[in-house]
N, C-alpha and C positions, 0 to 999 in steps of 0.2 A: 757254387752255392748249393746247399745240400736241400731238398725238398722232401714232400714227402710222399713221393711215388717211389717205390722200391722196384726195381729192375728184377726180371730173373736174368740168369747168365746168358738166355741167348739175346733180350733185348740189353742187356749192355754192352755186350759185343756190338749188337747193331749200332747203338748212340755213340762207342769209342770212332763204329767205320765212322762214320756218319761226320765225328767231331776234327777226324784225322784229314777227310777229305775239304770240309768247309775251311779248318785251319792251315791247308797247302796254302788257300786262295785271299783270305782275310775277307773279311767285310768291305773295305776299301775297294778291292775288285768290284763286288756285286755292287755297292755304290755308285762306282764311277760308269761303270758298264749303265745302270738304270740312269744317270743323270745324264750320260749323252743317246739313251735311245738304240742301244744295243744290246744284244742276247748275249747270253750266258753259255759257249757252247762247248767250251772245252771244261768247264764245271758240269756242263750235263752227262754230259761222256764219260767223264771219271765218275760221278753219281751212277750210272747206269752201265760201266765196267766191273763197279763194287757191288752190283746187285740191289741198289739202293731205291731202282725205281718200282720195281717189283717184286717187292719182299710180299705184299699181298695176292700176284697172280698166281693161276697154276702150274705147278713146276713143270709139266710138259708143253707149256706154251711159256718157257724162258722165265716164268716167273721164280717166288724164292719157294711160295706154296705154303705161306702163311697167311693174314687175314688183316683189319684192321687196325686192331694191336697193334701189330708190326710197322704199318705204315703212320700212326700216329708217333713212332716213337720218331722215325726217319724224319716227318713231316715236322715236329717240334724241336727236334736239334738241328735242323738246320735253322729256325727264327731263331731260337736260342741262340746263336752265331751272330745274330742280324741278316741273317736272309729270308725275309718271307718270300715263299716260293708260290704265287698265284700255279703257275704251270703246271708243279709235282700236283695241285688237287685236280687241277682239269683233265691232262690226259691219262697218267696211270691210273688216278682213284676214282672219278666220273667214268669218263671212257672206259677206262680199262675194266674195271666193275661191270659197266651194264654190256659190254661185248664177253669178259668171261661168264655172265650169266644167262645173257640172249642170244648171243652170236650163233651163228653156225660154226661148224668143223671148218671149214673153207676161210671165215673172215676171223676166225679165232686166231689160227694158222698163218692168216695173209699179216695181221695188225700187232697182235700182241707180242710175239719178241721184239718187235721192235719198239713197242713202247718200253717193256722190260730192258731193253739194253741201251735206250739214249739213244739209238739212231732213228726213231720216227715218233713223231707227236701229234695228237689228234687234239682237236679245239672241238669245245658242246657249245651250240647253239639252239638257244629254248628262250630267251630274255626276248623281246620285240617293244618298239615305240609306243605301240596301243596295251601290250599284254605284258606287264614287268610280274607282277606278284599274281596275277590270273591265269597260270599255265590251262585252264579251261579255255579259252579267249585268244588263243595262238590263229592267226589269220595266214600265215604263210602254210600253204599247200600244196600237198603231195596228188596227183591224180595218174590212174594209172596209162599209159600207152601201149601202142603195138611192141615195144620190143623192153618195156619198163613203168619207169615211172615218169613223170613231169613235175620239176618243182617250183616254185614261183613264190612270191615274197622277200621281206626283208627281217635281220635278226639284229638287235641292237647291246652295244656293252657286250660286243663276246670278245673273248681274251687271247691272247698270242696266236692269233691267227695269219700274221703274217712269218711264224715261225713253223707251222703246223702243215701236216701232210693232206690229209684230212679234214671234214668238220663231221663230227654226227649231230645231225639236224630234228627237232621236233619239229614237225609238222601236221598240220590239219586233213586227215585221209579224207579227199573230199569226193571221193565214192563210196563210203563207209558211212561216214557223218551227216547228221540230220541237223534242221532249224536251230532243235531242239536242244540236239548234245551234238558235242562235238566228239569224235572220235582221231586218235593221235597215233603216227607210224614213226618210226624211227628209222632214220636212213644215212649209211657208210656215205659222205659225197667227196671225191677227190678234190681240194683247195684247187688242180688244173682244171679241174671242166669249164666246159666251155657255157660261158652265159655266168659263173660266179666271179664276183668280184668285192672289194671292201676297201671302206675307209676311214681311218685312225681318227680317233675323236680325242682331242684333247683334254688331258685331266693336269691334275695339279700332282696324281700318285706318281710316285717316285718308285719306278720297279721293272725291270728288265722286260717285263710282259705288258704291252701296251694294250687298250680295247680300241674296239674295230667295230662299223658297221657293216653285215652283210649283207650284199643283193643279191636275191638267186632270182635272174631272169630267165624263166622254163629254163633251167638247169636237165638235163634229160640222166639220169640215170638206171640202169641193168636192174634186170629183179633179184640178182645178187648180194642188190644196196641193201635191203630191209635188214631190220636187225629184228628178227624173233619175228611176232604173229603180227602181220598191220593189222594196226585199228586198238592194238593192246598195248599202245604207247604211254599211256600215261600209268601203270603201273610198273613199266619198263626203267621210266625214269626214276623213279622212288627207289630202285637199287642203286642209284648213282649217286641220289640227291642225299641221303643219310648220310653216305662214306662222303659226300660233298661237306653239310653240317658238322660232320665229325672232325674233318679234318680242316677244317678252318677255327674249330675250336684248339687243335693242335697248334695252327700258324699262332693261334694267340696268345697260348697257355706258353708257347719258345719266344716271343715278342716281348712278354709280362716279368719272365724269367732275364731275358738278357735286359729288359729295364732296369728291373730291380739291384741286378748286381752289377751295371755300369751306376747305381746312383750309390746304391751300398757302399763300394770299394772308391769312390768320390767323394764322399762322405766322410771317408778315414780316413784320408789322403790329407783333403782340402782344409786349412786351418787360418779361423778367424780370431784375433786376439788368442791366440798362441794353441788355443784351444778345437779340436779337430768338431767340425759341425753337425757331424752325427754325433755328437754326445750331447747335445741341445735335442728335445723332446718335440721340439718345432717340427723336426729333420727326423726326426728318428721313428716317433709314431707314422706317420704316413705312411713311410716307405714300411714298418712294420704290416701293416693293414693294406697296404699293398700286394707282400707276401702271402698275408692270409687268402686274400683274393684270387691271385692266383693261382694258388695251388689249391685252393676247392674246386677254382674250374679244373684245372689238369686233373682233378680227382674224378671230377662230372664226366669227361670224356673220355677216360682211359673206362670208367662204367659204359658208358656209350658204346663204346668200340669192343667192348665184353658182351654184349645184347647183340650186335650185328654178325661180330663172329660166331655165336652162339645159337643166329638164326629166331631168337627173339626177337620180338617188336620191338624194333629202335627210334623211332619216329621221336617221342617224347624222350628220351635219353637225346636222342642228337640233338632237337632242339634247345633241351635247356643248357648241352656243353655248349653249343655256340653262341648262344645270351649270355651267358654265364663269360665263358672267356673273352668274347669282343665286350664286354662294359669291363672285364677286369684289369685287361690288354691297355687299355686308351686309359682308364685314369692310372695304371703303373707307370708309365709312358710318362704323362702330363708330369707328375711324382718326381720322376726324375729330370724332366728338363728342368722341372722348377727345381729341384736340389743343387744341378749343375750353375744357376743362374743364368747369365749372358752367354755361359758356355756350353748351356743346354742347346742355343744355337748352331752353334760351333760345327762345320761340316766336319772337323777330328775329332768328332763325340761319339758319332755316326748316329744320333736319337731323332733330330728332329726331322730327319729324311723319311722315318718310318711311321708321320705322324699320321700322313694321307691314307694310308696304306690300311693301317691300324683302324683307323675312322672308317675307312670303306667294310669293313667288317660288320660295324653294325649296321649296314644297310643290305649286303650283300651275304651271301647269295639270297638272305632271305632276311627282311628288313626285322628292325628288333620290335613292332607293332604286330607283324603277321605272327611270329612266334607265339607274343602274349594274345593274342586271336584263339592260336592253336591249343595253347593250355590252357586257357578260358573253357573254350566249348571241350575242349576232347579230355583234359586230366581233369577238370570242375564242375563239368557236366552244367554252365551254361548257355544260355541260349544264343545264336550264332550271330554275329553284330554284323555279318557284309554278305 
């Protein structure tokens, strides 16, 4: 179905890899794999043999040595497929973002090709039980030792970590940090050290990436771990958390898209009193204004993803792609289960499997209340409600 974001010739190369490799595997794969609680791992492999996991790192650190763009385009044809890929936004785009920006030569070196090629993946930990939307309010702790750091606390709702090599951790520099303000270090911690541990919190999503709680009991890590300046964490993460925003507006704006055109081509298929049910205005507007919906977001984010790579202020671009696409995602979605009927049920629909998934968008990574927070006070200049 034809949209109205026009490709240039290297991003449709990218969307053809992209569409060639999700269509070896079929949806039914990533399905069945997410309904019994298993990873994805020979789809990662071929993802990240095609250069698909890294088309935004640096090309001397295995990347493709493009930027946002790029990885929106990746990150939207695979939901377009029906796969929303939690993971592709956590390790290559979070991750792999704030260490090609902070890292040193050494953890640039040690981590990124292999997020770039599918054989290693890093999980962010920054969400906590007391601090969900208050990244100021992080209580888990970084303190320095004789031969490092010490880390201590717990992280809540963080994601494929029992697939991940790695976690980079926000934490509280609590030799740095005052009463007053808190100061944040960012730290490489190996998923094997000793004193970390996690455990699987049950949700309703439907998705190869399951969430985790984590413990780091004095977790003891090398002064190797820090990623850039401690105590300059919380700017550190905001290179992560945009291309985070961005590309979840992507997971939605490929979600809204493969709605539309499994309810579309159902719609001319499916015929009641002889007559196909998209030629009833019942059926037909919705899923029309549907379209429209989505493809303003996909408009909103590909501008997003033009401001980051560009090294403009993206903060409000990214917010508004991923308001924008998680409200356009979830009633496209709804649009089409109701167009399918009883069949929108149907696990050979493959729609209502992605209802969870789709819904978790508007709360995650940043709920759709903290956005309109954010353009409130910062695009309409008023006064700050929390």
């Amino acid at each position: 179905m034809s949209g109205l974001i026009h490709d240039s010739d290297e991003h449709r190369a990218i969307r053809d890899s992209v569409a060639g490799v999700a269509s070896r595997y079929g949806q039914q794969y990533f399905l069945q794999r997410a309904r019994g609680g298993e990873d994805i791992p020979e789809l990662w492999k071929d993802l990240g043999a095609a250069g698909l996991l890294g088309v935004h790192l640096p090309e001397e650190y295995g990347g493709g040595g493009g930027g946002m763009a790029e990885a929106v385009v990746v990150v939207e044809e695979l939901a377009a497929h029906g796969m929303p890929m939690l993971v592709w936004v956590i390790s290559p785009a979070i991750c792999g973002s704030i260490l090609a920006h902070h890292g040193s030569v050494e953890m640039k070196q040690r981590w990124l090709p292999g997020i770039a090629d599918g054989s290693q993946k890093m999980a962010f930990s920054l969400t906590e039980p007391d601090a969900g939307s208050n990244s100021h309010n992080v209580q888990t702790t970084a303190r320095k030792s004789g031969s490092g750091w010490v880390i201590s606390g717990s992280k809540y709702y963080i994601s494929a970590v029992d697939q991940s090599d790695a976690v980079l951790v926000v934490a509280r520099d609590g030799d740095l940090s005052t009463p007053e303000k808190s100061r944040l270090s960012l730290f490489v911690v190996p998923i094997d050290s000793p004193g970390l541990t996690y455990q699987q919190i049950d949700t309703s999503i439907v998705s190869p990436d399951r969430q985790f709680t984590v413990f780091f009991d004095d977790v003891e890590v090398g002064e190797d771990a820090v990623i850039g300046q401690a105590g300059n964490g919380l700017r550190q993460v905001f290179d992560g958390l945009n291309p985070e925003r961005i590309l979840v507006g992507a997971i939605c704006g490929g979600v809204g898209r493969y709605a539309v055109s499994k309810a579309a081509d159902y719609a001319k298929e499916r015929q009641v009193w002889s007559t196909p049910i998209g030629a009833h205005q019942g059926i037909a507007h919705p899923l029309a204004e549907s379209h429209i919906a989505v493809e303003l977001s996909r408009m909103a984010t590909a501008l997003a993803a033009q401001f980051f790579d560009a090294g403009q202020p993206a903060g409000e671009a990214a917010n508004i792609a991923k308001f924008a696409a998680s409200e356009a995602a979830l009633k496209a979605l709804d649009q089409a289960i109701q167009t399918h009927g009883g069949n929108g049920l149907a696990h050979e629909y493959g729609l209502s499997e992605l209802w969870f998934v789709t819904r978790l968008m508007r709360t995650a990574p940043v709920s759709r209340e903290m956005v309109l927070n954010y353009i409130a006070q910062t695009s309409l200049g008023l006064p700050r409600s929390y």
